[in-house]
C-alpha positions in Angstrom: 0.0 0.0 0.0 1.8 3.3 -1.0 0.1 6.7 -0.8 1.4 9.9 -1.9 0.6 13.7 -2.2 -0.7 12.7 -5.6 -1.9 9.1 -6.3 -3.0 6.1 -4.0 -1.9 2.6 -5.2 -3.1 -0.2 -2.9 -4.3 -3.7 -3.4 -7.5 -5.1 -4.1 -9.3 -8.5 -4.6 -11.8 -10.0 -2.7 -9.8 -10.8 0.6 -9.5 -6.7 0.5 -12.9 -6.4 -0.2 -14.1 -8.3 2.9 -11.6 -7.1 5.5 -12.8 -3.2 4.3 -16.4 -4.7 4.3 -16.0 -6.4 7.6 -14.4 -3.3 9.1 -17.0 -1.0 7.9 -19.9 -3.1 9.7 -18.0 -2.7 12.9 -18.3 0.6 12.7 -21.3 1.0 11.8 -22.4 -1.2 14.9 -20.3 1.3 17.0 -21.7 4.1 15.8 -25.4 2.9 16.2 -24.0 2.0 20.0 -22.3 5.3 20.9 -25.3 7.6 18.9 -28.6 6.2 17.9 -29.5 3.5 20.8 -29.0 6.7 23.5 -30.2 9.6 21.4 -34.0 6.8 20.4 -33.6 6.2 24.5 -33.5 10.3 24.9 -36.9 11.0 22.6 -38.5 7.7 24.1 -37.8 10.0 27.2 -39.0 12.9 25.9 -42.2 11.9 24.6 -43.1 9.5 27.7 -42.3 12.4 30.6 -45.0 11.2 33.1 -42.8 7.6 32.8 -39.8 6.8 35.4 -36.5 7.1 33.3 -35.5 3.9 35.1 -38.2 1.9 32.8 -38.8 4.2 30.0 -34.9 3.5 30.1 -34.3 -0.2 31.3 -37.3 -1.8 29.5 -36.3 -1.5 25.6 -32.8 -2.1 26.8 -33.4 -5.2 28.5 -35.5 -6.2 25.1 -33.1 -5.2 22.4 -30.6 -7.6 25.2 -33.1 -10.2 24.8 -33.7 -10.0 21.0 -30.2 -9.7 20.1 -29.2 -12.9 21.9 -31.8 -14.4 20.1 -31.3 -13.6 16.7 -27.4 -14.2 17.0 -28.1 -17.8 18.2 -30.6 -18.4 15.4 -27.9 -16.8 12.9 -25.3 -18.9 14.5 -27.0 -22.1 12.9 -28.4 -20.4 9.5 -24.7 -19.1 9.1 -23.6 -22.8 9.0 -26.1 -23.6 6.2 -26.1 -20.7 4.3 -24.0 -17.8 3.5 -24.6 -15.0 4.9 -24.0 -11.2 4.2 -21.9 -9.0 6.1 -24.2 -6.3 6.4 -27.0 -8.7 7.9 -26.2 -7.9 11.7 -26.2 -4.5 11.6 -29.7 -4.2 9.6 -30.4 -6.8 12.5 -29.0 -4.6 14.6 -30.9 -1.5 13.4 -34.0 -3.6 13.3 -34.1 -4.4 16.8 -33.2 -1.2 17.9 -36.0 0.5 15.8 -38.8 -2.1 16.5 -37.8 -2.5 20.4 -38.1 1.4 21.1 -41.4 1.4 19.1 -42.9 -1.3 21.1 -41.6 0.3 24.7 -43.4 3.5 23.1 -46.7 1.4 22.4 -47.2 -0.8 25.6 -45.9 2.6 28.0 -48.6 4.9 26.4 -50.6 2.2 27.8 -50.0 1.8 30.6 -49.5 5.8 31.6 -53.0 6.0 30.5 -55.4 7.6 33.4 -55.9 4.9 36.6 -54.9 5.2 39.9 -54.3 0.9 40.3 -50.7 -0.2 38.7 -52.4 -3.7 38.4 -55.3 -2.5 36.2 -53.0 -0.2 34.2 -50.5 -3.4 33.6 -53.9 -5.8 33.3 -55.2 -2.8 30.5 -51.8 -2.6 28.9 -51.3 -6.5 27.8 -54.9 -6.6 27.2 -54.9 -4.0 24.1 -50.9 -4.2 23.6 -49.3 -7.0 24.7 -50.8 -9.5 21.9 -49.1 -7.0 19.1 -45.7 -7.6 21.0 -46.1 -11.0 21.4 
């Protein structure tokens, strides 16, 4: 690899194609880690405000957890049988972080809905939200 003031001359092939591909997914995974995931947690904040941060904060994290050690043991054995590409976990990755705030959004609307009784207000919020989730 030689680099100049004028002209670049490197290598290429796909064994150079791969390493820059696999590097570029890692940082895209960072980047979504360090930026999105707390800036969706911030609005999921700032739209829920009657909510305690500890849940509005703790329950999509504990899902996206969840989810993503499900879909990378799933992958695990469909990556034996198949190829896959290396994109696939972070459009996973953005997936799950997309679909798990929007689902903490849905069933904590419900539940900060008017009632003085926590168990009515969880019984009410798995009644009209928690089928969709499951």
């Amino acid at each position: 690899h030689t680099q100049s003031e004028y002209f670049n001359i490197s290598f290429t092939g796909i064994s150079f194609f791969q390493r820059d591909l696999v590097q570029s997914t890692k940082n895209d995974l960072r980047r979504m880690d360090k930026i999105v995931l707390p800036l969706a947690l911030f609005l999921l904040g700032v739209v829920l405000p009657k909510a305690h941060p500890g849940y509005v904060w703790a329950i999509p994290l504990i899902t996206m957890i969840t989810t993503v050690c499900c879909w990378s043991i799933v992958m695990r054995f469909v990556a034996k049988s198949i190829q896959i590409t290396q994109f696939t976990p972070s459009i996973m990755m953005s997936l799950t972080t997309g679909m798990g705030i929007d689902y903490t959004l849905f069933l904590m609307s419900r539940y900060l809905e008017k009632t003085d009784n926590k168990t009515t207000s969880i019984r009410r919020m798995i009644q009209h939200g928690g089928h969709v989730v499951l």
